[in-house]
TORFI-241020 format. One line per 5 residues: number of its first residue (from 1); their letters; for each residue x negated, y, z negated of N, C-alpha, C. Coordinates in Angstrom, 3 decimals. Each point is the difference from the previous one (the first is absolute). Example, Ala and Ser with C-alpha at 12.3 -4.5 7.8 and 13.67 -1.06 7.14 Angstrom:
TORFI-241020
1	as	-13.190:-5.690:-7.800:0.890:1.190:0.000:-0.900:1.200:0.000 | 0.350:1.050:0.720:-0.820:1.190:-0.060:0.770:1.090:-0.730;
END
This chain:
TORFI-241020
1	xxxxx	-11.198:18.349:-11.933:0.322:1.151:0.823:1.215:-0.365:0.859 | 1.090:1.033:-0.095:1.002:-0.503:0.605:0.398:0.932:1.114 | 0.289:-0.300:1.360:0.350:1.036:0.873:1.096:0.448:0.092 | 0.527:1.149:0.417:1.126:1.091:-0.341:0.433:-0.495:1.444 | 1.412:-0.447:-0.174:1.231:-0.533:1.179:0.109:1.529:0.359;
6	xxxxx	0.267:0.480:1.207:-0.471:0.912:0.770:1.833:0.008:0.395 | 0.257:1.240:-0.145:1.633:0.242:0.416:0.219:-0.766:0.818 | 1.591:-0.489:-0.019:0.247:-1.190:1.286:0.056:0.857:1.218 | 0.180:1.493:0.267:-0.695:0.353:1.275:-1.361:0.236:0.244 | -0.853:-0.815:-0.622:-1.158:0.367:0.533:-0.624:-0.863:1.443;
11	xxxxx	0.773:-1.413:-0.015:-0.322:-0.389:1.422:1.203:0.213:0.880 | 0.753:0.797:0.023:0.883:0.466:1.058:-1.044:1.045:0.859 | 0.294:-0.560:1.204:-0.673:0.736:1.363:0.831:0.848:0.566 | -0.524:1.810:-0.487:0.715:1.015:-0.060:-0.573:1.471:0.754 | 0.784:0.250:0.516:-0.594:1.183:0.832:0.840:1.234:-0.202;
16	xxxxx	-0.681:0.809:-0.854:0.713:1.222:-0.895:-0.529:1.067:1.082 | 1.063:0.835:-0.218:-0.176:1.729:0.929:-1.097:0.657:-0.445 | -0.539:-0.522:-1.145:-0.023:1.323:-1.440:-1.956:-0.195:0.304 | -0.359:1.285:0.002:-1.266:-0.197:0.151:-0.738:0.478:-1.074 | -1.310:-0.719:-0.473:-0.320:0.263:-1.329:-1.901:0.461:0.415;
21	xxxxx	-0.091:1.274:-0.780:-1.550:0.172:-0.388:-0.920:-1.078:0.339 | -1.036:0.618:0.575:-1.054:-0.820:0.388:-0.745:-0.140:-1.572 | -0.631:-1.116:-0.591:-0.906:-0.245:-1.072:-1.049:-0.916:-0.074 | -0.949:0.341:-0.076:-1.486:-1.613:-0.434:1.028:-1.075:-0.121 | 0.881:0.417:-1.329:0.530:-1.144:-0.559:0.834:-0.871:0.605;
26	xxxxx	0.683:0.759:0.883:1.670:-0.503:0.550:-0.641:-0.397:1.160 | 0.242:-1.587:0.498:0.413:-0.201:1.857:1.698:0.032:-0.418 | 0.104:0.591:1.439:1.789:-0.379:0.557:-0.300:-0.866:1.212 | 0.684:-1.256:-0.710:-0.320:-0.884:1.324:1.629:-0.947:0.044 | 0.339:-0.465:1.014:1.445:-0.763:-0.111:0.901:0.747:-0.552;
31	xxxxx	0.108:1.171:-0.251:0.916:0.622:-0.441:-0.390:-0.375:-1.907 | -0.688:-0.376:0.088:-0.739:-0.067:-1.459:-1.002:1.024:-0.475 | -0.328:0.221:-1.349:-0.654:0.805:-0.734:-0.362:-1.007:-0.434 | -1.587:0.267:0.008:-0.937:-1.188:-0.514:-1.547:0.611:-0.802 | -0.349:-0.600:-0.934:-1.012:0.409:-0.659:-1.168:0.357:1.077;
36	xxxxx	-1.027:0.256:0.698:-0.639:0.230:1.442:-1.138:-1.147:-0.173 | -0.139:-0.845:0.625:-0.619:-1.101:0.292:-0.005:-1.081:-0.707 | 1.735:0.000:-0.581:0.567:-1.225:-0.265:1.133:0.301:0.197 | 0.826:-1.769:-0.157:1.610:-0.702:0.063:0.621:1.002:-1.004 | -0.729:0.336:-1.044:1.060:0.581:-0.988:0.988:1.019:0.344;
41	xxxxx	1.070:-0.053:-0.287:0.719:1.007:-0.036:0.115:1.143:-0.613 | 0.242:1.255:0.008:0.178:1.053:-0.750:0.893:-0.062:-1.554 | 1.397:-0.637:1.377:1.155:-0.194:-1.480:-0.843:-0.997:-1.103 | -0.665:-0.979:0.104:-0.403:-0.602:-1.163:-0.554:0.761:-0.929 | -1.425:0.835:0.455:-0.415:0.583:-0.901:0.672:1.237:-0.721;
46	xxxxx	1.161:0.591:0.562:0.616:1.009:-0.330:1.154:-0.673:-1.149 | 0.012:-1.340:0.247:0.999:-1.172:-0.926:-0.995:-0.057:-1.657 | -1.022:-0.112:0.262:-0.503:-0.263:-1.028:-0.205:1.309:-1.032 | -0.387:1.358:0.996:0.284:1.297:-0.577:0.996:0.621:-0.939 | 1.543:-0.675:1.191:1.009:0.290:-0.956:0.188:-1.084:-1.622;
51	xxxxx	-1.090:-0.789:0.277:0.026:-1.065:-1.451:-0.831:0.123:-1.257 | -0.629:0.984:0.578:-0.551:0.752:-0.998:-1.518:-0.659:0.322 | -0.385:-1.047:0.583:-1.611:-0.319:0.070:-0.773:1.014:0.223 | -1.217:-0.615:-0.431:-0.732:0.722:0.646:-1.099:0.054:1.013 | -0.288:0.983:0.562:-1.154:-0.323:1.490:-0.551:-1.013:-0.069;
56	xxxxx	-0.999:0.203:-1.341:-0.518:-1.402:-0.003:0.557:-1.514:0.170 | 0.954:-0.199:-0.944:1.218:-1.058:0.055:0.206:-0.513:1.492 | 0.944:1.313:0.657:0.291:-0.243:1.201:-1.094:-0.592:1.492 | -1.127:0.530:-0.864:-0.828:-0.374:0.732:-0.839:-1.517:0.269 | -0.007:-0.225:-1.588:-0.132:-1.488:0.196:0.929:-1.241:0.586;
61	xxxxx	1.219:0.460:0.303:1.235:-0.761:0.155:-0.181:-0.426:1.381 | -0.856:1.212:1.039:-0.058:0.050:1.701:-1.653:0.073:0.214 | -0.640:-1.578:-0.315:-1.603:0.274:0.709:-0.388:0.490:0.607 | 1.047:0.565:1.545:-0.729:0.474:0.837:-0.052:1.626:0.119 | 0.438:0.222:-1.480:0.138:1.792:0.339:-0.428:0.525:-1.565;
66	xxxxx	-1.220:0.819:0.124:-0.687:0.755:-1.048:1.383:0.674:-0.773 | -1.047:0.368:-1.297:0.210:1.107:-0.973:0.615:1.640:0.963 | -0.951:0.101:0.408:-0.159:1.445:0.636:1.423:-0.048:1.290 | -0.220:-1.419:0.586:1.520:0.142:0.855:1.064:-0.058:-0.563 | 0.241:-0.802:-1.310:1.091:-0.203:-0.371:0.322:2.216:-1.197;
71	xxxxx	-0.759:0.361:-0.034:0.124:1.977:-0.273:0.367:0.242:1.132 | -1.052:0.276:1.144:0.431:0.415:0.893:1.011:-0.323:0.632 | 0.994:-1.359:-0.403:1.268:-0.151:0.495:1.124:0.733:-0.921 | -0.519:0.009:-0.879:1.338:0.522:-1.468:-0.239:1.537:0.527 | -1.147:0.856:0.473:-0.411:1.346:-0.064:1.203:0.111:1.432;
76	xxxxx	-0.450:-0.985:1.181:1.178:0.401:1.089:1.010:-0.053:0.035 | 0.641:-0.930:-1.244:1.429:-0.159:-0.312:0.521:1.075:-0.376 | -0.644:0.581:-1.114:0.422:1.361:-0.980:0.289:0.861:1.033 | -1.319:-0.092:0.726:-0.058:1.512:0.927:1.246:-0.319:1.185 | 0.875:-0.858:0.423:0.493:-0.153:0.634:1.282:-0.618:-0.805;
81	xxxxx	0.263:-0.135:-1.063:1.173:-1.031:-0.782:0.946:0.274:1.056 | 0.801:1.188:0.441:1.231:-0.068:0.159:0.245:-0.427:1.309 | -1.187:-0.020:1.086:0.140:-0.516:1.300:-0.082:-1.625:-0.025 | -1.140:-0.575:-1.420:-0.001:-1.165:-0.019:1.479:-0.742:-0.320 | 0.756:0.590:-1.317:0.580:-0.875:-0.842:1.540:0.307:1.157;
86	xxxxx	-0.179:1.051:0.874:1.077:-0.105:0.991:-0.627:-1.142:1.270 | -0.732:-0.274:-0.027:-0.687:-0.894:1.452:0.354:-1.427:-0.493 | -0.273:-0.268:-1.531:0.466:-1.397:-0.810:1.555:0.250:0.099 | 0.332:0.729:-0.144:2.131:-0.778:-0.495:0.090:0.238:1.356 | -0.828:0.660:1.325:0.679:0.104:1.184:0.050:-1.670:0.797;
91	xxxxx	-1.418:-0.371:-0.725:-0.528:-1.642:0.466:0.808:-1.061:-1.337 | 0.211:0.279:-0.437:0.783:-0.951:-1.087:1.429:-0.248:0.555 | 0.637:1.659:0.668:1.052:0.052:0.573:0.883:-0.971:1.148 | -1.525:0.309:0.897:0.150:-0.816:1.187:-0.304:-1.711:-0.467 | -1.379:-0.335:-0.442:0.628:-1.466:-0.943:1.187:-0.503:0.023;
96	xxxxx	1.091:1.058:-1.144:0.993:-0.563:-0.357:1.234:-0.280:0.947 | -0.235:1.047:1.170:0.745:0.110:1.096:-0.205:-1.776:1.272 | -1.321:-0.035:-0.102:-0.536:-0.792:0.829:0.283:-2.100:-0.939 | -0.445:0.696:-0.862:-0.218:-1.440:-0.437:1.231:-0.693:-0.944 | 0.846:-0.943:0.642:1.132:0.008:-1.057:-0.044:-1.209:-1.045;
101	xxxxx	0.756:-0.256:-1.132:-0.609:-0.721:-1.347:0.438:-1.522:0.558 | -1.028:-0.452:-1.203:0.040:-1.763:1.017:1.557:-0.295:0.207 | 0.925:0.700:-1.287:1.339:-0.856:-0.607:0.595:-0.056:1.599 | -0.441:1.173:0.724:0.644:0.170:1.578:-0.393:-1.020:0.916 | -1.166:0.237:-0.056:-0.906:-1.120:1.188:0.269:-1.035:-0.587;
106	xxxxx	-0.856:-0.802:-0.950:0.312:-1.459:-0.514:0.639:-0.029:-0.778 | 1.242:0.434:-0.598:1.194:-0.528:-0.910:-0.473:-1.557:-0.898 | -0.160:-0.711:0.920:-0.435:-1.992:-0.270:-0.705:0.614:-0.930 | -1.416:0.246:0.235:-1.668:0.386:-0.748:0.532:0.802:-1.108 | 0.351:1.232:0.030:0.007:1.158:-1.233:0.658:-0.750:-0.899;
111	xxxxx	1.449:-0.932:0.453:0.790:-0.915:-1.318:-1.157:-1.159:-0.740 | -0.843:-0.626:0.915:-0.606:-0.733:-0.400:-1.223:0.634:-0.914 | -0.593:0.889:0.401:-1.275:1.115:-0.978:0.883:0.668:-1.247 | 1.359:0.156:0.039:0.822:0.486:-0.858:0.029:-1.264:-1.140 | 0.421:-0.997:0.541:-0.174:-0.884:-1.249:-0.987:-0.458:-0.356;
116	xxxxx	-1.432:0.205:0.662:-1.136:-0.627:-0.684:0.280:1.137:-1.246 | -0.012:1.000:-0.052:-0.564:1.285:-0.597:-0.033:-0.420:-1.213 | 1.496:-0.510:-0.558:-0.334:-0.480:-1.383:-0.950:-0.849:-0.652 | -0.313:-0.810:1.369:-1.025:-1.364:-0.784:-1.414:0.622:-0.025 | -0.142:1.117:0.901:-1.031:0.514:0.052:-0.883:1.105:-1.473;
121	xxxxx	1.862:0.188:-0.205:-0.551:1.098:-0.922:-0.234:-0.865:-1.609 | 0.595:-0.952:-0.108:-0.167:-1.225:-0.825:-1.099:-0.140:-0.460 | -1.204:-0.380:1.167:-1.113:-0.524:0.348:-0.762:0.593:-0.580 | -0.002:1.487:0.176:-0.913:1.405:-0.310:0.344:0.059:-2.195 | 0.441:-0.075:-0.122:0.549:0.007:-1.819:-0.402:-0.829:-0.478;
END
């Protein structure tokens, strides 16, 4: 069982204007959308949706969140897609705004992870 890497804004600490439907399913907490009485995130399970899995699938991937939450999260997505998938590129946005690429910050590091890459990918074949 392998867990689904969760958009790189999903641990950005974000505080959106945008206010969303109350649901069983959904907490809004940290400026996060979260499965309701777990860590999970929304975008994950809505990640695995767009991958074609299924409930079930998705469901085994996150122990701490049922069958029935992981519907009732795809049912609040649908019913809400266009406020969601605007609330994701609005938080992906700010990410990209906020967080700049290592080559900036550590130049030294990214050259040095740049040349492992080949030996790495070597390794894997």
């Amino acid at each position: 069982m392998t867990r689904r890497k969760a958009p790189s804004f999903a641990k950005l600490k974000f505080v959106s204007r945008m206010s969303f439907p109350v649901s069983p399913y959904i907490d809004q907490e940290d400026g996060a959308l979260r499965i309701a009485g777990s860590r999970v995130g929304l975008s994950s399970i809505v990640a695995g949706f767009h991958e074609g899995e299924s409930p079930d699938k998705i469901a085994l991937e996150f122990p701490t969140v049922t069958v029935a939450q992981v519907y009732g999260a795809i049912a609040y997505y649908l019913e809400n897609r266009k406020l969601i998938d605007d609330f994701f590129a609005e938080v992906d946005h700010e990410f990209e705004r906020r967080v700049r690429p290592l080559g900036e910050t550590n130049p030294e590091l990214f050259a040095r992870l740049e040349a492992a890459r080949p030996q790495l990918s070597s390794k894997r074949s």
